[in-house]
N, C-alpha and C positions, 0 to 999 in steps of 0.2 A: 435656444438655450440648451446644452447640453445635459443629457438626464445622467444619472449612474444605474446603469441596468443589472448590474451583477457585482459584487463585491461591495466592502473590499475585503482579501484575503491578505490578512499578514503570515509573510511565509518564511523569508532567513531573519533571523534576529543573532545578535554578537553582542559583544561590550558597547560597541557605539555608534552601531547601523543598524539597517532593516530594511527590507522591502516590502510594497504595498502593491496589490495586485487586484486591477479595478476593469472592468467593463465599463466605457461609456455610449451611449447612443447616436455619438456623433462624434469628429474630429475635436479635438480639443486640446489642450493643456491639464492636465493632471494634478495636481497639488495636495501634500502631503504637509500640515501645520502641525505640529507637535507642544505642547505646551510648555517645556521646559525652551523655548525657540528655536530648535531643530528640523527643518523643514528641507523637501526635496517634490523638484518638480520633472515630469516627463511629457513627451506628447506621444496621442497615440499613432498607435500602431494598425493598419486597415487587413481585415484578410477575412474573404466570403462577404463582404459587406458588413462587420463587425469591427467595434474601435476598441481594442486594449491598450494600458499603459500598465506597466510595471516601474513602478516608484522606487528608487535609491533614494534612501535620505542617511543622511554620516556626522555626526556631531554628537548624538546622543549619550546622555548622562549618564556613566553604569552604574548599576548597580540600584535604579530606579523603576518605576512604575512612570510612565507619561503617557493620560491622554491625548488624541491628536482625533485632525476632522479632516475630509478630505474637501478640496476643495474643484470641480470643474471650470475651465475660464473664468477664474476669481469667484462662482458661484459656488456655496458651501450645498454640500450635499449627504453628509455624514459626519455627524449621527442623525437621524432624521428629526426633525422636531418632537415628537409623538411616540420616542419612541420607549418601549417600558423597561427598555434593559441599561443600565450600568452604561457609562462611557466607555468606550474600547479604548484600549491601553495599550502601550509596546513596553512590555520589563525588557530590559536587559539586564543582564549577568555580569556579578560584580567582579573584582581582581579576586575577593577573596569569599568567593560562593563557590562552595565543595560540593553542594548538594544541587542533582539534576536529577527532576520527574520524567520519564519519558510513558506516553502515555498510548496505546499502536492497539491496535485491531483491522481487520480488513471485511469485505460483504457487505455493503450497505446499497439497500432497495432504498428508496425515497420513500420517506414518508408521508401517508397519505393526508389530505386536508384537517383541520385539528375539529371539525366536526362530523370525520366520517371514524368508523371501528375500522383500529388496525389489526389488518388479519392476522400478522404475525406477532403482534405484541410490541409493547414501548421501545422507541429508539435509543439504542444506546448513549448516540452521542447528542441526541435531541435531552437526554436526560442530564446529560452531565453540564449542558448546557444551563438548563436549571438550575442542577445546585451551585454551579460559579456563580453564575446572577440573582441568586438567593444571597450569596456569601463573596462581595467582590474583593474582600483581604482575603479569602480562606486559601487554601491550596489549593494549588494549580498546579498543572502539567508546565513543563518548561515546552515539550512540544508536542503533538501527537504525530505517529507516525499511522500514515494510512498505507496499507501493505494491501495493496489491489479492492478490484471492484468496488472503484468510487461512482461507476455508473453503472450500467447494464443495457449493454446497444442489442443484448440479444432476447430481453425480458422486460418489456416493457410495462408504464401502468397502465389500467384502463384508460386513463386523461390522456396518455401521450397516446394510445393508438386511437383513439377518439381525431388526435389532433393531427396524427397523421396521414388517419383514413381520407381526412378533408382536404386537406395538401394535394396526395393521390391517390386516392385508395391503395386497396390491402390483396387485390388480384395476382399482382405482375409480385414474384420475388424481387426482396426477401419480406415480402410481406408485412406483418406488423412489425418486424428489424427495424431500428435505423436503416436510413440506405444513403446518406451522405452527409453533409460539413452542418447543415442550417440542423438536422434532424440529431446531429449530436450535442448541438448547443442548448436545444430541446432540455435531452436530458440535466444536461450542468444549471440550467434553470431550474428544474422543477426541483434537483435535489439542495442548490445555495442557496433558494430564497426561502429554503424554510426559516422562520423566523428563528429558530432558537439559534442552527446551525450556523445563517448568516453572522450573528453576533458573536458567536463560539470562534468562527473563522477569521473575522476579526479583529479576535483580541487573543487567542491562542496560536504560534507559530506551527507551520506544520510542513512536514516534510510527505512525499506523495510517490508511489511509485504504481503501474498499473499491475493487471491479472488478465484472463481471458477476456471476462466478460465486461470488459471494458473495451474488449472489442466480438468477440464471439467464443461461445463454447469450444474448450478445448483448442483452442489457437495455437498454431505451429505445433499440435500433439506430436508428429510425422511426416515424414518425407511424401507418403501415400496421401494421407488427408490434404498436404499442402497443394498437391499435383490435383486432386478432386477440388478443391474449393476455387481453386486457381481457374476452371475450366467453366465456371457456374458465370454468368454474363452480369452479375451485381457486383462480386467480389472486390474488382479493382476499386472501385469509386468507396466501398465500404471500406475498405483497409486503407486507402491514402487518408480521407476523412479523421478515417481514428487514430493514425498517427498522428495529423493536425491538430486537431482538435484534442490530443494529450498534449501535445509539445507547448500549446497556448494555458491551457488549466491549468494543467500540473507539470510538465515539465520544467517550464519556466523559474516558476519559484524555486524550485529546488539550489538553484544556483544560488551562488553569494556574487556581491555586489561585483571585485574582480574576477570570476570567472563571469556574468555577466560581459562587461566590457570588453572581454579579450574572444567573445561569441560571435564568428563570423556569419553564422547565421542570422541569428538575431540582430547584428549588424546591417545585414543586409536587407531583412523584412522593414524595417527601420528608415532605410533609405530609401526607398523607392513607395511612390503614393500608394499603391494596393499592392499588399505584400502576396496574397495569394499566389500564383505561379511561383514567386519561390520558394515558398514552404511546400508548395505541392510539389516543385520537382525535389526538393529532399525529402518529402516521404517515399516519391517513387525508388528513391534512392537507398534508403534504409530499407523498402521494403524489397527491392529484387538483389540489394548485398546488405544483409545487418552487421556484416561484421566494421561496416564502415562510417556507424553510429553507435556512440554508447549513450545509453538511460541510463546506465549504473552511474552513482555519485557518493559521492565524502561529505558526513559531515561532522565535525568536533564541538561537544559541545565541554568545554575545562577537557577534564582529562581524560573523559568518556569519548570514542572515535564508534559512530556509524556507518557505517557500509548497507548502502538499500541496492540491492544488487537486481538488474533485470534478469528476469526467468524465462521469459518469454519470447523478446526478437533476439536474445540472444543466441540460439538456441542453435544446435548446428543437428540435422535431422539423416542425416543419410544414415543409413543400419549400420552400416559398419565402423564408423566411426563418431556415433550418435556423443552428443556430451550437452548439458545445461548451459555452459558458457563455450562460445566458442573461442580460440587460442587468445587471443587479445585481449577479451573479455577476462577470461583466464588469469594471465598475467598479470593485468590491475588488480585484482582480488588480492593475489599473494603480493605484488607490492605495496598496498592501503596496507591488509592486515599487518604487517611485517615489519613495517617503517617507525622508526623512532619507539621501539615498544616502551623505553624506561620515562615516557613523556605520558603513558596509557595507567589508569586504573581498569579501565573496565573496555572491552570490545563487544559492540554490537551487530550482528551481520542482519541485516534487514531482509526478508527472501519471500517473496507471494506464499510460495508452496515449501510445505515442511520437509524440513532435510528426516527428522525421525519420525516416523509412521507409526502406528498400532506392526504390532511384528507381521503379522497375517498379510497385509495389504503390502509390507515392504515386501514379503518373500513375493507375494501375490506379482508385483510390480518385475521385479526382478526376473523373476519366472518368464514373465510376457514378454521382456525383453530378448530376451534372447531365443522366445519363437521366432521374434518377427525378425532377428538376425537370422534366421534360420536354423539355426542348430538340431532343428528336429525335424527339418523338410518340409518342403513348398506348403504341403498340404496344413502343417500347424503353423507354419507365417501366416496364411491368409485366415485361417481361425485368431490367433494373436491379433490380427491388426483391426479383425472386428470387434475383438473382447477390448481393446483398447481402448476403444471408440465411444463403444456404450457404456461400462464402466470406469472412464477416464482415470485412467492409469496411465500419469505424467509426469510424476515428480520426482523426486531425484531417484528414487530407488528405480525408476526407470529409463534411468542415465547410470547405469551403476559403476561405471569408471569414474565420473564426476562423482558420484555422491563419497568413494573410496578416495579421490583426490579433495573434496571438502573436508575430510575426517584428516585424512594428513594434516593441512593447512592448519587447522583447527589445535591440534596438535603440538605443531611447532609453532605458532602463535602463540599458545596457551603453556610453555614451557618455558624453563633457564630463570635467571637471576631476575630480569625486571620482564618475567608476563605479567600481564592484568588479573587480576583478583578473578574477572569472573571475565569468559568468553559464551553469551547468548548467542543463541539464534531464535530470531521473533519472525513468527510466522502468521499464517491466517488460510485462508482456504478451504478447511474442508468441514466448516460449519459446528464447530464442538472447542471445547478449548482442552489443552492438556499440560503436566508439565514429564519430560523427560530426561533421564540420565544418564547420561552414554559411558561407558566402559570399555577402556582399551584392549583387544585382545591379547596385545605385546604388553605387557609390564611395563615393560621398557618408553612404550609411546606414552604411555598414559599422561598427560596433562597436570601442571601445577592450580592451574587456575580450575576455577569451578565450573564446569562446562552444562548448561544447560541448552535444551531445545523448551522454548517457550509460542507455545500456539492458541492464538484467539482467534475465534469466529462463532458467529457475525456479528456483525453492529448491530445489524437490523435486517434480517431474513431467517429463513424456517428449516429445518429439515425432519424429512418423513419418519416415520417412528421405527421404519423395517431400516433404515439406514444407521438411526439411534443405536438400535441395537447390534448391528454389524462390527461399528465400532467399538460397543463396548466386546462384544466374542473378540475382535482382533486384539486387542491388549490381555486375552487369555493364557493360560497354559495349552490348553488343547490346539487352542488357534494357531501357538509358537510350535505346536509339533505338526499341524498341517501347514504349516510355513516352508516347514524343515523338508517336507515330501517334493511342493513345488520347488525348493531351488534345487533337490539332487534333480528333479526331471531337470531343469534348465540348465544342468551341469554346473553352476557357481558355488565357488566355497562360500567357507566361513566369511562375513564382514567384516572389514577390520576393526569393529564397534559393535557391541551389543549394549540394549539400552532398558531400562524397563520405568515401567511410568509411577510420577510418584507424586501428580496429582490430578483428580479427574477421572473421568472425562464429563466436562462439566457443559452441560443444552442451554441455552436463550441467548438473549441479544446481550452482549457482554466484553467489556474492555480488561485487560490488565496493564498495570502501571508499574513500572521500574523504577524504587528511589535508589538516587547510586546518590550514597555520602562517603568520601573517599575513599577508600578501598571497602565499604560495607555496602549490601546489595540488598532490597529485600522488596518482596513482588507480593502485589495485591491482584486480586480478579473481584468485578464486580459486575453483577447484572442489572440488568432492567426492568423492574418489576410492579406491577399496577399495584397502585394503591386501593385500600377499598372502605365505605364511606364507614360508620360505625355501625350501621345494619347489615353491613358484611356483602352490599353490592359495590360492583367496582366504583370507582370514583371519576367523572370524565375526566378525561385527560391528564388524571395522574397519574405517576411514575417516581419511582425512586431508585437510587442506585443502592444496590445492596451487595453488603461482603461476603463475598463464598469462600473466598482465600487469602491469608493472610500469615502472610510467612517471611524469616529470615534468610537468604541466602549465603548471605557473608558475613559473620558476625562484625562489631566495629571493633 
């Protein structure tokens, strides 16, 4: 009899579809019951010796809430009998539902067992969990966007090196790492069967894109790192794996039901008994040309349009011609953003790494850029390429052609008779949350719509107190006038944006939430926070989500 090992994860939802994204133990048939009679079946899919199916079902009610159970070769296996949360549910969005929660943060370590102390404090989305299943009418996210490091193949927990030491031990590199397909599947266990998350992922649709350390620190930083990692004898097996091992989690779902079917890949793992070999020879494929794979995806939800853009393999690294996306990649940006604007209220560009930085760190980024192009001879490129390393300075401001053609884009997007009310950029990365406001230095370019950089991190991870405060120096005055020293040494002008922050920068495990009600915008952040009993000790295992920020963006 076939078990359900993993899921399920409800991931595209629409007016009158959905898909379901299930792990089972063995070959089988798939089934998807919906309570309103909507139902869709698939069989799995084999690769590493693991059976997925992802669920199309199409009929669905809009504008409703229906629970649904899944079902394996006719046996029901979810919700489980016993179990204390709320039936999972698939809403769809009605013809005339103007109002979209989108709910994104990115960093999440797994949470550790619910009778051990967690060393970093309550999970964020372990808590929001919670309060839905406390309040199963209340408000909900229509989706959560998770903006990288949904795992961490390069930071493992004690249980997973425990479990991997026994495998093979921890001698031979890369050590406690992941080092291939079974040992990343590790991780997507220990972090989906948390109970709260499993039910959260279930009943709240979610969109996924990855970060480094969902595959290793600092990933594709350079053209130099790349040539170093490339020569280490674990490398290749690590990187095919981790692109496998995304494309089955998370990439998957991202699709809607026709991009699905018109997927020759997936087509192809599909048809043939053990799909393995071919998904491996398309990682190999993505990973020695990324230009001939895109992660980045569309998704609309009314008249709000997402763009989760890859940061990572898209990345084109040579010095001299260094850019965030490479030409292709490129391209799609400006035509998603661009298309049909008078059908848009609101644009969201979904990106791991923040396009606006604390000033300090942008100049910081910038500066090192163009050591390691050279501009100041051999001897400060190979300084550059080591300050890069250790303090990972990667993000756009160290693409600084890209991050001046994102502010374009941004720009003329966000301009003329029907731009969108508000153009976001939602971020995560770099452990703190902030909110930002860019300023055109042309008059002229400046934007109709309301342009924010909007950045959450972590869900659930830590950072040092010397870093804490780094941060807050680099959103300083003094810090913008040693900014100003590093970019004359690296020769770059002025940007064509200046920004200054205006809210933040806010420490712990923490989501923010986008309500878009038709051309009105307006953003909450919330942390995660232990509760404590009325003798003023903490209280096991609880957590509450609490308000730090609550503001208007665009009035109605």
């Amino acid at each position: 009899m076939a078990e359900l090992r993993l899921g399920p994860l409800l991931r595209y939802v629409d007016g009158s579809s959905a898909t379901f994204w299930v792990e089972a133990s063995r070959p089988c048939t798939a089934e998807v019951r919906c309570a309103d009679g909507a139902r869709g079946t698939g069989r799995t899919f084999q690769i590493a010796g693991h059976h997925y199916a992802l669920v199309p079902v199409s009929g669905l009610t809009p504008g409703t809430a229906t629970a649904y159970e899944i079902l394996l070769d006719g046996s029901a296996v979810w919700p489980p009998p016993d179990s204390p949360f709320p039936p999972s549910v698939v809403r769809t969005p009605g013809s005339d539902d103007a109002t979209v929660r989108v709910t994104f943060g990115s960093c999440r370590w797994a949470a550790p067992p619910a009778d051990e102390r967690d060393p970093v404090g309550p999970d964020a989305l372990d808590t929001l969990a919670a309060r839905l299943a406390s309040a199963p009418d209340g408000e909900r996210p229509d989706v959560l966007l998770l903006l990288g490091d949904q795992v961490y193949a390069d930071e493992v927990s004690g249980t997973t090196r425990a479990w991997i030491a026994a495998r093979r031990g921890l001698v031979d590199p890369p050590g406690h790492q992941v080092a291939d397909y079974e040992e990343y599947t590790r991780l997507y266990y220990e972090s989906w069967l948390d109970p709260e998350i499993r039910w959260l992922l279930s009943t709240v649709p979610s969109c996924m894109i990855f970060d480094d350390h969902d595959v290793i620190d600092d990933w594709n930083t350079s053209a130099a790192w790349l040539k170093d990692i490339r020569a280490t004898p674990w490398w290749r097996e690590r990187i095919l794996s981790g692109l496998m091992s995304y494309w089955v989690h998370q990439h998957l779902g991202n699709l809607s039901p026709g991009e699905l079917s018109e997927d020759l890949l997936y087509a192809a793992v599909r048809e043939t008994p053990d799909g393995t070999d071919v998904l491996r020879a398309f990682a190999a494929r993505a990973d020695a040309d990324p230009a001939t794979v895109r992660w980045s995806y569309r998704r609309d939800f009314g008249r709000t349009r997402v763009l989760m853009l890859d940061t990572r393999a898209a990345r084109v690294l040579d010095e001299k011609h260094r850019a965030m996306l490479d030409p292709g990649e490129a391209a799609w940006l400006r035509e998603q953003a661009l298309q049909a604007p008078d059908a848009r209220d609101h644009l969201l560009i979904g990106t791991s790494l923040p396009w606006l930085l604390p000033p300090l760190i942008h100049h910081a980024e910038t500066w090192n850029a163009a050591l390691c192009r050279g501009e100041r001879g051999e001897r400060w490129a190979r300084f550059g390429e080591r300050l890069r390393r250790r303090a990972d300075l990667e993000h756009w401001a160290a693409f600084p052609e890209s991050f001046e053609e994102l502010a374009e884009l941004i720009a003329e997007a966000g301009t003329g008779e029907h731009a969108p009310a508000t153009v976001c950029v939602l971020s995560g990365d770099v452990h703190h949350a902030y909110v930002a406001d860019p300023v055109w230095a042309d008059p002229a370019q400046q934007p109709t719509a309301r342009v924010l950089q909007l950045t959450c991190s972590p869900v659930h991870n830590s950072i040092p107190r010397a870093i804490r405060l780094g941060f807050r120096f680099g959103w300083s005055r003094p810090a913008r006038l040693l900014g100003g020293l590093f970019a004359r040494h690296g020769r770059y002008g002025r940007p064509a944006v200046d920004w200054r922050k205006t809210g933040g920068p806010w420490f712990g495990n923490q989501l923010m939430t986008l309500t878009l009600r038709g051309r009105s915008a307006s953003l909450r952040l919330e942390q995660a926070r232990e509760t404590r009993s009325s003798g003023g000790d903490l209280a096991r295992g609880g957590a509450r989500l609490t308000t730090v920020r609550d503001s208007v963006i665009t009035p109605e």
